[in-house]
N, C-alpha and C positions, 0 to 999 in steps of 0.2 A: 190255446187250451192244451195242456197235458195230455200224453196220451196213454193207454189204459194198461200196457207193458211194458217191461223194461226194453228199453230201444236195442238192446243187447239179442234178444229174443225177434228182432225184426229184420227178415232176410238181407242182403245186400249183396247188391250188383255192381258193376263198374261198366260204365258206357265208355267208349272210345272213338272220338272223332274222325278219321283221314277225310280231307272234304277233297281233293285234288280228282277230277275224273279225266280221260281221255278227249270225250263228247259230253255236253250238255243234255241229255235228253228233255224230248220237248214236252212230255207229261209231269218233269221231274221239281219239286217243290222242294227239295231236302236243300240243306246248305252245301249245296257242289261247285266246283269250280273249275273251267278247264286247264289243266296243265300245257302250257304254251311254250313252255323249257322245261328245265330240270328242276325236277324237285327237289326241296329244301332240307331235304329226309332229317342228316343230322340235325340240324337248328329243331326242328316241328317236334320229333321227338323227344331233344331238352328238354322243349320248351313243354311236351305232354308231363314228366315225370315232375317237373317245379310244379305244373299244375297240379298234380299229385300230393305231391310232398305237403300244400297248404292245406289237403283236409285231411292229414291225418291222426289230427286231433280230434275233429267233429266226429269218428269213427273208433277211434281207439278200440283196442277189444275186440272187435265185431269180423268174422270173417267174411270174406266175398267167393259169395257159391258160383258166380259163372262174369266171364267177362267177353263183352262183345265189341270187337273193331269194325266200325261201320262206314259208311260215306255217302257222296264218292265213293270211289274206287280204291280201298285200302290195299286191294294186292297188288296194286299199281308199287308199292312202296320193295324194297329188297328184303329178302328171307331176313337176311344180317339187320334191317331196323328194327323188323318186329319181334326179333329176338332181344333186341337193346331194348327193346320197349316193355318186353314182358319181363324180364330181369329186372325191369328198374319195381313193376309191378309188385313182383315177390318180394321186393327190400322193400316198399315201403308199406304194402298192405298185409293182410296175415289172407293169406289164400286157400281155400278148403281142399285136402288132397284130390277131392275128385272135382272138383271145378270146371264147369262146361267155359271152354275156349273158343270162341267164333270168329271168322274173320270172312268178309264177304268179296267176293271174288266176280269176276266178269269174265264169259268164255273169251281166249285169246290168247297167242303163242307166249307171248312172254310171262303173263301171270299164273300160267300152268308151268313154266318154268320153275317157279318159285315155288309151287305147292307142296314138297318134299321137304325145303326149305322150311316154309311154316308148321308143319309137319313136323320138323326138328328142334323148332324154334317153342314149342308146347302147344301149337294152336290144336284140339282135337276136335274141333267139329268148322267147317266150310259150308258156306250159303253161298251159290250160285247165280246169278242175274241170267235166268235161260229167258224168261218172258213167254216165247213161245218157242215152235219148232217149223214153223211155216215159214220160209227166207221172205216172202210177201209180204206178211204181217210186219215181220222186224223191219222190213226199210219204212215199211207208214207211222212204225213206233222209232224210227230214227236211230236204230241200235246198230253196232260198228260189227259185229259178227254177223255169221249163218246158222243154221242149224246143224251143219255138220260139228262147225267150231263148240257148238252148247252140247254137243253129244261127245266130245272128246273130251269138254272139261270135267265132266263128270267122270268119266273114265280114267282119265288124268289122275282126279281124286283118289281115286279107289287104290290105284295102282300105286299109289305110294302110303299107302294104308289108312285113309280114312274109312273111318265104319259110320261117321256119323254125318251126313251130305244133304242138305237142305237145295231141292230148286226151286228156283220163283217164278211162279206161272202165272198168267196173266189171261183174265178173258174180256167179252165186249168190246175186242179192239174195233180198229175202222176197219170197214166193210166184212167182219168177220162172218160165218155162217154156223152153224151148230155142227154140221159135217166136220169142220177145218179146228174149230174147238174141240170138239171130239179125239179126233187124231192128236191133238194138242197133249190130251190128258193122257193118255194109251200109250201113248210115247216120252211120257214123265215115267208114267207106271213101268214100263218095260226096262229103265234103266236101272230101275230098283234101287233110289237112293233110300233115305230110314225116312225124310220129313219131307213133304211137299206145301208150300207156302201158295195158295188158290188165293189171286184176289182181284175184283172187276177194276179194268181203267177208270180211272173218275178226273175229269177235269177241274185242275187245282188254280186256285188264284196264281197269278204270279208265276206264270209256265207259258211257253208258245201252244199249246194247245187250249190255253183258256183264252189265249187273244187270238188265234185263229183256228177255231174249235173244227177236227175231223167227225167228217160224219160218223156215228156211231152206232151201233144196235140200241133200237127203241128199246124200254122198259122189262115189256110183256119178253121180247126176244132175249135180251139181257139175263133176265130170269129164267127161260127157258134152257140156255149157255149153261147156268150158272145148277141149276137143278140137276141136267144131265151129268155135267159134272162131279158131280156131290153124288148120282147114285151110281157114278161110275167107279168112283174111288173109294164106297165103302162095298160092293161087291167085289174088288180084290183085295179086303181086308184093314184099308184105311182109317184109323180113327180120327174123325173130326170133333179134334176137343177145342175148338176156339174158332170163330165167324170163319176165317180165311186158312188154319192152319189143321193139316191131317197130319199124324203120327204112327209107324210104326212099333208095336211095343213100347220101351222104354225109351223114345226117342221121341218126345215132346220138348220141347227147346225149351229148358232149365230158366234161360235169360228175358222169353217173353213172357213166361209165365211169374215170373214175381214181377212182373209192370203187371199185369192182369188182374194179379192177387195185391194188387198194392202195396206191393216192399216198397223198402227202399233202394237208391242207385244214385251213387256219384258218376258224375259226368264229366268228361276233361276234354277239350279238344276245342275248335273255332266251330263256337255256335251251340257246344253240348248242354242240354239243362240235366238239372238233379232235383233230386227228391232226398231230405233227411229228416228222419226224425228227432226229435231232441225229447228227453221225459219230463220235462220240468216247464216246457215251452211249446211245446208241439211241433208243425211241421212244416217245414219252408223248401221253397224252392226259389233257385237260381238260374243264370243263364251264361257263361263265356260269352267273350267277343265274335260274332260274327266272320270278320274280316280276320282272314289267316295272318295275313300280316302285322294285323294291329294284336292279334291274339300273342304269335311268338314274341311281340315286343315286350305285352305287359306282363307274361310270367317268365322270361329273362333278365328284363331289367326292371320291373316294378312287383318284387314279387309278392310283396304286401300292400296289393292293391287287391283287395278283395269284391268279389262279384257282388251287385245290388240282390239282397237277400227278401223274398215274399211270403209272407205268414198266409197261410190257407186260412181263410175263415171259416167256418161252421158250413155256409152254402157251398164253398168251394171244395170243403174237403167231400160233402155227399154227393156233389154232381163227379167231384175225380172217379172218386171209389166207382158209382157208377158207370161212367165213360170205359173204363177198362172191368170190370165185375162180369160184365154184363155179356161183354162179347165170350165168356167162357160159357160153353155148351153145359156145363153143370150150374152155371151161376153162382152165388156165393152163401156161407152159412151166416146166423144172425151174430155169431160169436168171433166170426173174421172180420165185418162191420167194425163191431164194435170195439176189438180190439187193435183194428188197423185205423182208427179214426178220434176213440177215444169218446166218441158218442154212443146213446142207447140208440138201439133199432128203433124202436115206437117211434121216432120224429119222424124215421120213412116215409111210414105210413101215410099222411097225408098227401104224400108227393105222389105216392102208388099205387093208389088206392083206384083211383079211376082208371088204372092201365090194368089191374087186375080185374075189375069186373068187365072189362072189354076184350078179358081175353088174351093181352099182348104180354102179361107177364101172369108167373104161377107162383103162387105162394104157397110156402111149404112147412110141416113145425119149425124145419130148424133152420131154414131160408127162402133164397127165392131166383128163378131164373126164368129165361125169356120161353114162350110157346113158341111152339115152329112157326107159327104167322108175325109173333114176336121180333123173332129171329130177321125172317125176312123184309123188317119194317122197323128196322135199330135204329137205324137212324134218326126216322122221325121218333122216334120212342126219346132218346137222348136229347132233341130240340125238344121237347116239352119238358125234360124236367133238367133245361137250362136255369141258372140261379135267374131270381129278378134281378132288371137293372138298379140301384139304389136310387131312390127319386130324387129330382132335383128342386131346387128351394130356391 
């Protein structure tokens, strides 16, 4: 189905893969990999920019407002790559003068190294992997640092002029206590970075901790963690505009927030998906190769071998919209809907109609977002308005 503005008028992003990490961690579900030699730096990056180069026809026109390199452990890579890499960016995309630049970093002597380097290289904003600040908690979360190393990297930041420093905090660890959380948070806050990233351990399929699952804080205490911390960080001014994410003033991440608002985002790297819209056709998404090595083979020597492309159907496009809508503290209008989907609002309704008169969601003239019991029960809110399976014959 067409969708209901010109594709020119719908945001766009650029995701970037490094899957290479140090250590595996054992909660971790993302496509990572440990580095066991040397990394591949120049071939990976090529082989990002060919991947590049093949969509930018499906984009033509359209500027990209923020670009994020993710993983793994992308600082793991040398200042000098991800300069090659952002270079190749600006040839072949049209990129917005103020463009949020992200590259996520892990405290540690060598990638604090580098951070001047990226710094020079155009990256203007840094996400941190602090998790916690308790040296306890990080060896039961299997993390290769301390917390003095997580307090240096942000310092590190600073000191070579980042204004814009995201850390990743993490609660409900094993054996954690609301005291030890507590400190957790107070010691984010005291470093004064601009964004603090808040989000519970959850045990993921396909992780050593789903197969040999750490005892964890029950429910009631989880929430308990999770509460304290939330009125701990809007009494020193924090704004929590999205489930897991607080900002300082103008320092709400540019790059999650059009996944939240349903932009679109090209993806390039082992294992990256995309979202694009087309006007005549509507909106598909794709997937890369998984396997790093099978990725840098097929965009250096098979460069037109193009990724198996997926049309969102009707059900899929309203459960997307929601899966990501919803998690924003404002929620979303009936005219972002409709014009990020190409559908009317009124189909909604039936899907939420019963989540409204119970309370988990508010309906509003001109939209609709989650109540704070909502909020705190998204999840199950999202498994009920999973699409149906198509029946079978």
């Amino acid at each position: 189905m067409p969708i209901n503005m010109p594709a020119i008028e719908i945001p766009l992003s650029l995701y970037i893969h490094i899957p290479w990490c140090t250590r595996k961690c054992p909660y971790c579900d993302f496509n990572s990999h440990e580095s066991r030699s040397s990394l591949p730096e120049v071939r990976y990056v090529d082989a990002l920019i060919a991947d590049l180069k093949q969509h930018a026809d499906a984009v033509s026109g359209r500027k990209i407002s923020s670009v994020y390199i993710g993983g793994g452990t992308p600082s793991l890579f040398s200042a000098s790559s991800i300069g090659r890499l952002l270079e190749g960016v600006a040839r072949e995309t049209i990129l917005e003068n103020d463009a949020e630049i992200t590259i996520e970093a892990n405290p540690g002597t060598l990638d604090q190294q580098n951070f001047a380097g990226f710094r020079s290289a155009g990256v203007n904003r840094i996400s941190i992997g602090v998790q916690s600040f308790d040296d306890a908690l990080l060896h039961a979360l299997g993390r290769i640092h301390d917390a003095s190393a997580a307090k240096q990297a942000v310092l590190a930041a600073k000191l070579v002029g980042f204004e814009n420093i995201n850390i990743d905090l993490m609660y409900a660890l094993p054996g954690q206590t609301q005291t030890q959380a507590c400190a957790d948070v107070e010691q984010a806050i005291d470093l004064e970075p601009s964004h603090i990233s808040y989000y519970q351990l959850t045990l993921e399929p396909n992780t050593r901790f789903y197969r040999h699952p750490p005892e964890l804080p029950d429910s009631e205490l989880g929430w308990a963690i999770q509460q304290q911390g939330m009125d701990l960080l809007d009494r020193h001014g924090w704004q929590q505009y999205e489930i897991s994410a607080y900002a300082k003033d103008r320092f709400r991440c540019m790059h999650n927030m059009n996944y939240w608002e349903f932009g679109d985002y090209l993806g390039i790297g082992a294992g990256a998906h995309q979202k694009i819209s087309f006007e005549k056709t509507g909106i598909f998404r794709s997937e890369k190769p998984r396997n790093p090595m099978q990725y840098m083979e097929q965009m250096l020597n098979s460069p037109s071998a193009r990724p198996i492309s997926h049309h969102l159907s009707h059900d899929e496009l309203v459960f997307e919209f929601l899966l990501n809508a919803l998690r924003l503290k404002a929620g979303f209008t009936w005219q972002q809907f409709e014009h990020n989907t190409g559908l009317t609002y009124t189909m909604l309704m039936p899907k939420l109609q019963g989540l409204i008169e119970e309370g988990l969601l508010v309906r509003l003239d001109h939209g609709l977002h989650c109540s704070s019991t909502g909020y705190r029960y998204l999840d199950n809110i999202l498994v009920r308005l999973l699409p149906e399976a198509p029946a079978r014959h």
